[in-house]
C-alpha positions as CSV (number, residue, x, y, z in Angstrom):
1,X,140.4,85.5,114.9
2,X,141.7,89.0,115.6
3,X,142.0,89.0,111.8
4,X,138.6,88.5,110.8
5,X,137.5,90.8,112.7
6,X,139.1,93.6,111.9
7,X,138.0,92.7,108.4
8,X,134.4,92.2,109.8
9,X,134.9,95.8,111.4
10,X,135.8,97.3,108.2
11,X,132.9,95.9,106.1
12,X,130.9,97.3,108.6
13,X,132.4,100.6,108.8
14,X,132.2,100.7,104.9
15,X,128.2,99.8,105.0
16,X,127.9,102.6,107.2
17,X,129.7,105.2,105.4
18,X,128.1,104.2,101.7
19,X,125.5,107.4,100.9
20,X,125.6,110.8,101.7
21,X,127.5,112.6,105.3
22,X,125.6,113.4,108.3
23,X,125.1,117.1,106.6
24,X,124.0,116.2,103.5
25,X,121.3,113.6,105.3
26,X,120.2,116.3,107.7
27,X,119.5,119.0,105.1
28,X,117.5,116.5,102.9
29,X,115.4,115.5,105.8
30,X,114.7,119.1,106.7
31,X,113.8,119.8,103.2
32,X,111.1,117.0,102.8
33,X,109.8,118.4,106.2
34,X,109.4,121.9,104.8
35,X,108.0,120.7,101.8
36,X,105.5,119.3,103.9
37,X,104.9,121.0,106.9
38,X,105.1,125.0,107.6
39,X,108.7,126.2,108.2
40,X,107.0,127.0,111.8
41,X,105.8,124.3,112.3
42,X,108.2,121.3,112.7
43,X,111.8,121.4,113.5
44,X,114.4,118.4,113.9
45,X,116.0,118.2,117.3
46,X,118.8,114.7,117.0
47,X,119.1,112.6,114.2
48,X,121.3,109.6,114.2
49,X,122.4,107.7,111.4
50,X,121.7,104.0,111.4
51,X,123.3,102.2,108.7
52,X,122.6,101.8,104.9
53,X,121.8,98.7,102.5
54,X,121.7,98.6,98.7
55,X,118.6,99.2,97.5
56,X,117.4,96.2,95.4
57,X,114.4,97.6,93.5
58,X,117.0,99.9,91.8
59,X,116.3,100.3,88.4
60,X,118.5,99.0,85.5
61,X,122.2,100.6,86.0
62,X,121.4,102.7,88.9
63,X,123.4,102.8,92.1
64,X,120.9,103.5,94.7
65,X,121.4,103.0,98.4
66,X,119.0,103.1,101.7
67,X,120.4,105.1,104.6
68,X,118.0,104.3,107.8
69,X,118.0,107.1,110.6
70,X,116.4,107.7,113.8
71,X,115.2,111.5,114.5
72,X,113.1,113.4,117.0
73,X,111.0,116.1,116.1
74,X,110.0,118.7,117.5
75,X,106.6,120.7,117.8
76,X,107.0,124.3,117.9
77,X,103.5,125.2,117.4
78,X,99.9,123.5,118.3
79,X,99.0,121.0,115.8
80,X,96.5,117.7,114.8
81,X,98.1,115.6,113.4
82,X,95.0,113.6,112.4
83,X,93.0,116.8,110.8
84,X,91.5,115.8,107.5
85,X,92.6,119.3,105.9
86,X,95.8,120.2,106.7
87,X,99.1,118.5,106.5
88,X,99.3,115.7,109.4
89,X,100.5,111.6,109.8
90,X,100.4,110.6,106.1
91,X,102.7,113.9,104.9
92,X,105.0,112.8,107.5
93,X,105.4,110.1,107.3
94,X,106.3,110.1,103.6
95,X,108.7,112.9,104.4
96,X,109.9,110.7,106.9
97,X,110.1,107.6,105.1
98,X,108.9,105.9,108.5
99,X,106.1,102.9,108.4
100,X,103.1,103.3,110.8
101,X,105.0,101.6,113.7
102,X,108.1,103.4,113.1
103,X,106.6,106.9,114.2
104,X,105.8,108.0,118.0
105,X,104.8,110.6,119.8
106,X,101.5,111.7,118.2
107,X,98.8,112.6,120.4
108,X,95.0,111.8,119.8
109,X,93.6,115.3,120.0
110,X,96.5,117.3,118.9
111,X,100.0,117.7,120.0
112,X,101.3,121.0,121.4
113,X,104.0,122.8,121.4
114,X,107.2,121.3,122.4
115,X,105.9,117.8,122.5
116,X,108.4,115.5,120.7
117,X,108.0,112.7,117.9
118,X,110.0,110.0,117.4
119,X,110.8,108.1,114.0
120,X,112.3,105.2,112.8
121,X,113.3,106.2,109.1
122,X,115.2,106.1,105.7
123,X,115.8,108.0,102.6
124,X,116.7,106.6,99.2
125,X,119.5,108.1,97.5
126,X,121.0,107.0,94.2
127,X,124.7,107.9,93.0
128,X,125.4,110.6,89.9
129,X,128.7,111.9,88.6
130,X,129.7,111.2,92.1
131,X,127.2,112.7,94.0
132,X,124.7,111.1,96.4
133,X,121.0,112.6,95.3
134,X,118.0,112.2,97.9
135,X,115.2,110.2,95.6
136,X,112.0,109.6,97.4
137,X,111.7,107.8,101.1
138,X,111.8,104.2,101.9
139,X,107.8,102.3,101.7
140,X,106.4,100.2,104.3
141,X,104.8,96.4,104.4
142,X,101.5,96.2,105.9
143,X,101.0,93.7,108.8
144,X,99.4,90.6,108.4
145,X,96.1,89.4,109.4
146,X,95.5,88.6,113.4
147,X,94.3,84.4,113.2
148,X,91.0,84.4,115.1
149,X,90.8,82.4,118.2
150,X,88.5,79.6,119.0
151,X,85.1,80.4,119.9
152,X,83.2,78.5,122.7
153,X,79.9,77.4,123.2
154,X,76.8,80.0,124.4
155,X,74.4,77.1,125.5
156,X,75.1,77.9,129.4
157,X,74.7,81.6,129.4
158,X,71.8,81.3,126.9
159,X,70.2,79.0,129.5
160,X,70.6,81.7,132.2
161,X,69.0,84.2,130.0
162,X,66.1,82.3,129.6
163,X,65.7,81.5,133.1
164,X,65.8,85.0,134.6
165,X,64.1,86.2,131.7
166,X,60.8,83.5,132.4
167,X,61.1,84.6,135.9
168,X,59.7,88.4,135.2
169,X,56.7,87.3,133.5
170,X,54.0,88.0,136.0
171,X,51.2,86.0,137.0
172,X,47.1,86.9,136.7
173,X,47.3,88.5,133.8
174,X,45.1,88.6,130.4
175,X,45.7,87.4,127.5
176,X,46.6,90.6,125.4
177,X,49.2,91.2,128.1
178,X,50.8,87.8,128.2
179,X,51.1,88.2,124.1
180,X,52.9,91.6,124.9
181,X,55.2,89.6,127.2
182,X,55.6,86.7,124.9
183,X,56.4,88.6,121.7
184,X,58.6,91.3,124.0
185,X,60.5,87.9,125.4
186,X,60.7,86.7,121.9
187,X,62.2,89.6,120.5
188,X,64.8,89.8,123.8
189,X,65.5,86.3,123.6
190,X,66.8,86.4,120.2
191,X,69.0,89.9,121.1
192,X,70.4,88.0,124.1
193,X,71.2,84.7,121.9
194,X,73.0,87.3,119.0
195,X,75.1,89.6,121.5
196,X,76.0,86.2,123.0
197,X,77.2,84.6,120.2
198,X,78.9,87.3,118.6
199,X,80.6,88.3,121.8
200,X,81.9,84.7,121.5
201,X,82.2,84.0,117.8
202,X,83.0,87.8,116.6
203,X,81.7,90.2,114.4
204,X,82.3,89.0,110.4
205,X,83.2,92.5,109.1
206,X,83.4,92.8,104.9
207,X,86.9,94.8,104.4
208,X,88.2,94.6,100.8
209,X,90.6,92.8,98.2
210,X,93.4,91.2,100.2
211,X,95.9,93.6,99.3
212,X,93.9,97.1,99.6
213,X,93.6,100.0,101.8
214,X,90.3,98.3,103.2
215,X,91.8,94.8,104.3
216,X,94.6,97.0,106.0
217,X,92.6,99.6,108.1
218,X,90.2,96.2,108.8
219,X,93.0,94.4,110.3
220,X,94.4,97.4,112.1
221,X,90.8,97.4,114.0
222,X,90.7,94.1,114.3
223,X,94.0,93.6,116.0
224,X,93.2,96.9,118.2
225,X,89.5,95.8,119.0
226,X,91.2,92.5,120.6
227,X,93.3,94.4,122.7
228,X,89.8,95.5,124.7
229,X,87.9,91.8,124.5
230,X,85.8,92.6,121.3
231,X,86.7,90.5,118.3
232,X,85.7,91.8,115.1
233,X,87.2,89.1,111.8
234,X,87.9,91.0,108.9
235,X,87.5,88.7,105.6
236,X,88.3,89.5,102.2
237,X,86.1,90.3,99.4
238,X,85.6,92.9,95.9
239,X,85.3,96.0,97.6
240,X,83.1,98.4,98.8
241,X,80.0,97.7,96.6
242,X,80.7,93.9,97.5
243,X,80.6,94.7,101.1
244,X,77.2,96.7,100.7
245,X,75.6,93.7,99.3
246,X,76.8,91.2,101.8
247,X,75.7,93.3,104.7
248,X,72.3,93.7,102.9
249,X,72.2,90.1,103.1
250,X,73.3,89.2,106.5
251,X,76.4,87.1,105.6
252,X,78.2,90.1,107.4
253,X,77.6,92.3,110.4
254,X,80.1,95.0,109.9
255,X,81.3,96.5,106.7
256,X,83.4,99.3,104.9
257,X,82.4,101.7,102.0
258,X,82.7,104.8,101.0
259,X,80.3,107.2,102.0
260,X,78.7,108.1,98.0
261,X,78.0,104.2,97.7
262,X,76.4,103.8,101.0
263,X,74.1,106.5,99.9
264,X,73.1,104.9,96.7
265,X,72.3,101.3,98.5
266,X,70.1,103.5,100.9
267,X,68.4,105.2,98.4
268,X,68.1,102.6,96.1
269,X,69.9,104.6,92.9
270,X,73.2,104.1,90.9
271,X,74.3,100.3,91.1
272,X,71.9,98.8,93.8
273,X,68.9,100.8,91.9
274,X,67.4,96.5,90.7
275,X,67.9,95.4,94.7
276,X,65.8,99.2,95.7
277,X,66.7,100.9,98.7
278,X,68.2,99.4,101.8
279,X,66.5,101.2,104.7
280,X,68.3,98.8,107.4
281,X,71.9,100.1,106.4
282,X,73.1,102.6,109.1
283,X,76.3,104.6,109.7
284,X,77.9,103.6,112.9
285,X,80.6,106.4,112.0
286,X,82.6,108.2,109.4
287,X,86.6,107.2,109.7
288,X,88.8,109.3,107.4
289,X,88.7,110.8,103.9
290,X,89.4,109.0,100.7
291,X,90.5,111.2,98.1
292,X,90.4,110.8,94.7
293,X,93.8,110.1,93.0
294,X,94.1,110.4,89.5
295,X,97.9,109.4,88.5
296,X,100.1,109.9,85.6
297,X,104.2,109.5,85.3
298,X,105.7,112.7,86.5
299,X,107.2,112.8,82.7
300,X,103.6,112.8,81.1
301,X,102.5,115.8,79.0
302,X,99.4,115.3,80.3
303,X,98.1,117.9,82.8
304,X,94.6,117.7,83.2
305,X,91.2,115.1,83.5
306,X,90.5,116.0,79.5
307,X,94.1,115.6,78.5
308,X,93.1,111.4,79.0
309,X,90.6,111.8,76.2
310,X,92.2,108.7,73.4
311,X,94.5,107.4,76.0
312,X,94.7,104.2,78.4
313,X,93.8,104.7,81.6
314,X,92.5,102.5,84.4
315,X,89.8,103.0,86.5
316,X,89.7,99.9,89.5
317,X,88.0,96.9,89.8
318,X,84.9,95.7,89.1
319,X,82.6,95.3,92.3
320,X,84.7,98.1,94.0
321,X,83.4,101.8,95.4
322,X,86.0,103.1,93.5
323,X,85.4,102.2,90.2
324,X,81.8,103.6,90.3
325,X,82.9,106.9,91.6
326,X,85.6,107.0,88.9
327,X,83.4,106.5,86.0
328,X,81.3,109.1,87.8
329,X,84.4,111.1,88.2
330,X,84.9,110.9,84.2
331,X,81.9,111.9,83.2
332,X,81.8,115.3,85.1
333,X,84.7,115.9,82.9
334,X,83.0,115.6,79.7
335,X,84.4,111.9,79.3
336,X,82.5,108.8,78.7
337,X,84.1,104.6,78.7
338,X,84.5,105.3,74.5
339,X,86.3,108.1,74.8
340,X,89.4,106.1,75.5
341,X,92.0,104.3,73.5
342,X,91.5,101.5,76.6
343,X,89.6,101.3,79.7
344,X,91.1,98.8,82.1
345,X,89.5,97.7,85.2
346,X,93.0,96.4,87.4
347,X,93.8,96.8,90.9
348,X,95.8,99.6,92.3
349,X,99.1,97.6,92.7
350,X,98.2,95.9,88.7
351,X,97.6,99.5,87.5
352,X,100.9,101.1,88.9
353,X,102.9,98.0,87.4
354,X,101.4,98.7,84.3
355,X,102.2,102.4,84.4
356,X,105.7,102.0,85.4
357,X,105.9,99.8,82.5
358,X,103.9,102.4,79.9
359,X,101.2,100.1,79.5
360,X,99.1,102.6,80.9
361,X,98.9,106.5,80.6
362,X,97.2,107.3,83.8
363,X,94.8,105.5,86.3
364,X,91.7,106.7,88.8
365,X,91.4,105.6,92.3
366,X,89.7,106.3,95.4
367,X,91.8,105.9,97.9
368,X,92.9,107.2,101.8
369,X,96.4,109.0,101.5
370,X,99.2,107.9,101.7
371,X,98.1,105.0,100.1
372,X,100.6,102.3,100.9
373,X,100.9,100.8,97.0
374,X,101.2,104.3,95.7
375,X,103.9,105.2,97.9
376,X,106.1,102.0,97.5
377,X,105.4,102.6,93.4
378,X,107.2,106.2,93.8
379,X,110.5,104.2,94.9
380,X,110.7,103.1,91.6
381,X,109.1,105.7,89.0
382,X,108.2,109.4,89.5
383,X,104.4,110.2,89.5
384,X,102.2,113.1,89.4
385,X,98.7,114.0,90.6
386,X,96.1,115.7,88.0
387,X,93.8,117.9,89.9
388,X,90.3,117.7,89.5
389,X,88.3,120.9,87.7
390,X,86.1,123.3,90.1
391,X,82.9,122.9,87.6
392,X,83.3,118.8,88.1
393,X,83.8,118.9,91.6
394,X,80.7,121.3,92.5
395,X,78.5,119.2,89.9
396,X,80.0,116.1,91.5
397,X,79.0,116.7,95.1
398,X,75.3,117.5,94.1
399,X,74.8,114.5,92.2
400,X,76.6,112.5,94.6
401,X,75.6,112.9,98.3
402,X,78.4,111.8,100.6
403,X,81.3,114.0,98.2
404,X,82.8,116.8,99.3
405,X,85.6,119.1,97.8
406,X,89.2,118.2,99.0
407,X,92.0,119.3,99.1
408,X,95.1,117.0,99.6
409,X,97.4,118.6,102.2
410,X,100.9,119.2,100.0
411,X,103.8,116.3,100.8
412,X,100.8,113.4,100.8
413,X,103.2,111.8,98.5
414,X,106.7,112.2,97.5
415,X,107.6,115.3,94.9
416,X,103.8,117.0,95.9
417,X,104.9,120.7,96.9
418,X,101.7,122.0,96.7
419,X,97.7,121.2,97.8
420,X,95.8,119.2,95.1
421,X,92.2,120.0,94.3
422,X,90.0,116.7,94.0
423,X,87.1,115.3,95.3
424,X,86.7,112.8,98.5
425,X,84.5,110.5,100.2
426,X,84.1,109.4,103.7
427,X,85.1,105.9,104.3
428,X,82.4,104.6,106.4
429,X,82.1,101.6,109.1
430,X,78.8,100.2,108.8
431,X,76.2,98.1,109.9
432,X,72.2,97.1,110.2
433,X,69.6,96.1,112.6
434,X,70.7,93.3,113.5
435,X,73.2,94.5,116.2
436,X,71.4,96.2,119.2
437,X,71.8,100.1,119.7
438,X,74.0,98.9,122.9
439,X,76.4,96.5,120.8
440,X,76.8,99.5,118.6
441,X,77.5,102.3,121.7
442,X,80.6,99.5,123.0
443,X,81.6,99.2,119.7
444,X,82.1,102.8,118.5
445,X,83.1,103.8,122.3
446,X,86.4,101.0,121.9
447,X,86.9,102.4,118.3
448,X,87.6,105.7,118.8
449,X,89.7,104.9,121.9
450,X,92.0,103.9,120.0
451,X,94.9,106.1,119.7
452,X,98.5,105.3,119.3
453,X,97.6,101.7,118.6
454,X,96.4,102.5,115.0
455,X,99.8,103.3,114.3
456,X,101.3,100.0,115.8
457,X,99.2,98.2,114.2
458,X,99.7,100.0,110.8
459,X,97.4,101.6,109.8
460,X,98.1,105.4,109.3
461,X,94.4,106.5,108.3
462,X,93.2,105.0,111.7
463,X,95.2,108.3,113.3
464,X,92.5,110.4,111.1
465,X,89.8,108.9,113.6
466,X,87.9,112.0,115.9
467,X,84.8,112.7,116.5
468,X,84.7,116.0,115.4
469,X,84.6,114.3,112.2
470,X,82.7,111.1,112.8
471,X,79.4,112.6,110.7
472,X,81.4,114.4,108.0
473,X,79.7,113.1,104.8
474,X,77.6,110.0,106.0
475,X,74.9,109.8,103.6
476,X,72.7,107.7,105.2
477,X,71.2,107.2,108.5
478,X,73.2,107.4,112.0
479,X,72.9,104.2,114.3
480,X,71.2,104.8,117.0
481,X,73.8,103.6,119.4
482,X,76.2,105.0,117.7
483,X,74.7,108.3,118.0
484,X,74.6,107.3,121.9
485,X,78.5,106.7,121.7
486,X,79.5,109.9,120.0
487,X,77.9,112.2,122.4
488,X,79.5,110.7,125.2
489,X,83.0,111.4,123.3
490,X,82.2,115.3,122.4
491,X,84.1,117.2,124.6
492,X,82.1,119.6,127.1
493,X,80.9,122.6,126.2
494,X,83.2,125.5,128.2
C-alpha cells in the first residue's frame, strides 16, 4: 500500500512540475496583461500554480501542455470593465485564459482602485529545443441551455380579472359610453389574458444557430431572468434576419439582431424591402457591440479588405445579420460576390475549420468579442485581424443606420497588440406591441440588474450591459416601457 503511493505521489508531483517554473509562468501572465491593459492599470498580487494536463488538440508532433493557475489582480486605477471602447472583460479574459465563470470580482459600474479580481486560469505552452514557450490561453465551453419548467393553467386568475374588471362598469349610462367601456374592457381583457399567460408560459425569445454568440447570451438571460421569477425560453433558429421575421409574425415575443438589420425591417429597405416596413418592431434596449471581424492566418500575405480580391473567403450563413452586413461590408471596399475565387456561406465554427485547414483564405463575421469559437480556434492556428479602411467605414455608417466606427480595444484576442479599426453594430433585444409598456419596464428593469450573474452564467458580453449605452445605435423606435425602465436606471443628476 505504502508502495503505491509513493508511486501515486510521484506521478503527481511529475504532473505538477511538467511546463514552465513559477517565474517563467508569472512573467508570461504579466505580459499578456500588459499587452492588454495599461502598465498602470492592472497588477498581479498572488498567483498559485494549480496543476498541468497534456494538451490534446496539439497539433501533429508538438508537445504542448496546459498549466492551470489561480491569481488575483489587482486594480490600481479607476476602471469599467464593461466600457464598449477601451480594453475591459473580453481582453482579460483572453489574457487570462479564464472562462466567464472562472473570473470574479468585477463590479457593475466600474471597479476602483484597489478592488481585487479573482481568476481561475491557464496558459498553453508547447515544448522547443527544451524550452517551455507561452502559446495562446486555454478556451472555454459555453453552458448549456436551462430546460423550461412546466407551465400551469391561467383559467382562475383570468376568471378574477374578468370579475373585478365587470364590476367597474357603471350603471345609467348611454350607449356611446358603454361602447367606450366595452371596447376599453376588450382591449384590457386581452392584456390581462397575455401578461397572464406569458408570466406562466414564458416569453419565446428568437436567439440564433445553436452554436452562436446569440443562443449563448440568450441562454445566459434566460438562466439570469429565472433567478428573479421571469422566464424568458430562448429557441434556436438562422440568425438575426430569421429572428426579425419571426417576431414580425408573432411566433416570437422577444428577439436578437443587430442594430443595421433592425433598421432595415423598420424601414422596409435591404432584405425585408418585399414584406415593407415593420412599424410594430421596437427597441427595448441596446446590449453590447458587435464588431466586425474579418480573419486571415496570422502567416497570410494578405493585409488588407482588397488584398481578398481572387481569393476564398467566407462570409456567414444565409438568413443571418451577419452575412448581410458582410456583403455590405465588401462592397464599400470596391468588392462585389464575383470578385472572388469562392464565396462560401459557413458558420463561424465551419469557417475557422476550413481556415485552419487552408480551405479558406479569410472569412467575415459580425460578431461580440471575444467570440468564444474564435478564441478556441487560436489554440490551434495563429490568426490575424484585417482592419477595415476609414473611406468604407464613413460610407458604411451613412448608408447603414445603426453602424458606428469601432475600434477593438488591443488583447480582444490572443497575439492583438494593438486597437483594430472596423465597423460595429449594436446587438439589440427586441420586441413589438404585443407586450404592454409595463411587461417591457419589468423586463428591462430585471435585465440590467443583472451584474455578476452574466458572468456565471457565461456569458462575457452580458458584462457590457449599462445604461449609459442602452440607446447607442438603435435604429429604430424605443419601447415605450422600456424608455420608462431606463430612466429609472440613470443615475441622478449631481
Amino acid at each position: 500500500m505504502r508502495r503505491l503511493l509513493a508511486i501515486a505521489l510521484l506521478a503527481l508531483l511529475a504532473a505538477c512540475s511538467r511546463g514552465p517554473d513559477q517565474a517563467s509562468l508569472e512573467a508570461d501572465l504579466r505580459q499578456r496583461l500588459e499587452q492588454a491593459f495599461a502598465t498602470d492599470s492592472l497588477s498581479l498580487a498572488t498567483l498559485q500554480r494549480r496543476g498541468s494536463a497534456s494538451d490534446v488538440n496539439a497539433p501533429d508532433g508538438e508537445k504542448r501542455v496546459l498549466i492551470y493557475f489561480d491569481a488575483e489582480l489587482r486594480v490600481e486605477r479607476d476602471q469599467d470593465f464593461g466600457s464598449w471602447d477601451s480594453p475591459g472583460v473580453a481582453s482579460l479574459i483572453s489574457a487570462l485564459g479564464a472562462g466567464p465563470r472562472g473570473l470574479s470580482g468585477i463590479e457593475s459600474g466600474g471597479n476602483q482602485r484597489g478592488d481585487l479580481l479573482r481568476a481561475h486560469g491557464s496558459l498553453i505552452y508547447r515544448e522547443q529545443d527544451g524550452a517551455w514557450l507561452a502559446v495562446v490561453p486555454q478556451g472555454f465551453t459555453a453552458p448549456r441551455a436551462p430546460q423550461p419548467s412546466n407551465a400551469s393553467s391561467t383559467r382562475e386568475s383570468l376568471v378574477l380579472a374578468i370579475g373585478t374588471a365587470l364590476n367597474l362598469s357603471p350603471g345609467g349610462t348611454g350607449s356611446t359610453e358603454r361602447q367606450i367601456i366595452s371596447d376599453e374592457l376588450e382591449r384590457s381583457l386581452n392584456n390581462i389574458q397575455g401578461r397572464l399567460s406569458r408570466l406562466q408560459h414564458g416569453y419565446p425569445m428568437a436567439g440564433g444557430p445553436q452554436s452562436g454568440q446569440y443562443a449563448s447570451f440568450a441562454r445566459a438571460m434566460s438562466a439570469g431572468l429565472l433567478e428573479q421569477g421571469m422566464k424568458v425560453q430562448p429557441l434556436t433558429t438562422e440568425g438575426g434576419l430569421d429572428n426579425l421575421r419571426l417576431l414580425r409574425s408573432g411566433e416570437v415575443l422577444l428577439a436578437l439582431s443587430q442594430s443595421d438589420a433592425a433598421h432595415f425591417a423598420v424601414s422596409g429597405a435591404g432584405p425585408f424591402e418585399d414584406a415593407g416596413p415593420d412599424r410594430d418592431l421596437r427597441a427595448l434596449a441596446s446590449l453590447y457591440p458587435e464588431p466586425v471581424h474579418v480573419l486571415v492566418r496570422a502567416d497570410s500575405t494578405l493585409r488588407s479588405i482588397a488584398d481578398l480580391r481572387g481569393k476564398r473567403i467566407s462570409i456567414g450563413l444565409p438568413g443571418s445579420a451577419s452575412q448581410h452586413t458582410a456583403l455590405a461590408i465588401l462592397a464599400a471596399h470596391g468588392l462585389q460576390p464575383g470578385d472572388f475565387a469562392e464565396l462560401r456561406r459557413l458558420d463561424l465554427q465551419q469557417a475557422l475549420g476550413a481556415l485552419r485547414e487552408r480551405q479558406l483564405d479569410g472569412l467575415i463575421q459580425v460578431i461580440g468579442s471575444p467570440a468564444d469559437n474564435i478564441r478556441a480556434a487560436s489554440e490551434a492556428f495563429a490568426l490575424r485581424l484585417l482592419p477595415l479602411d476609414g473611406d468604407a467605414i464613413s460610407r458604411l455608417q451613412q448608408e447603414r443606420p445603426g453602424s458606428f466606427a469601432y475600434q477593438l480595444p488591443r488583447g480582444s484576442y490572443p497575439g492583438q497588440t494593438e486597437p483594430l479599426a472596423t465597423l460595429a453594430v449594436s446587438s439589440l433585444l427586441l420586441a413589438n406591441q404585443q407586450l404592454t409598456g409595463r411587461e417591457v419596464e419589468l423586463l428591462v428593469g430585471q435585465l440590467f440588474s443583472l451584474k455578476e450573474q452574466w458572468l456565471q452564467h457565461g456569458s462575457i458580453q452580458g458584462t457590457q450591459l449599462s445604461a449609459d449605452n442602452a440607446l447607442r445605435g438603435l435604429g429604430v423606435p424605443l419601447h415605450e416601457g422600456a424608455e420608462k425602465a431606463l430612466q429609472k436606471l440613470k443615475p441622478p443628476r449631481p
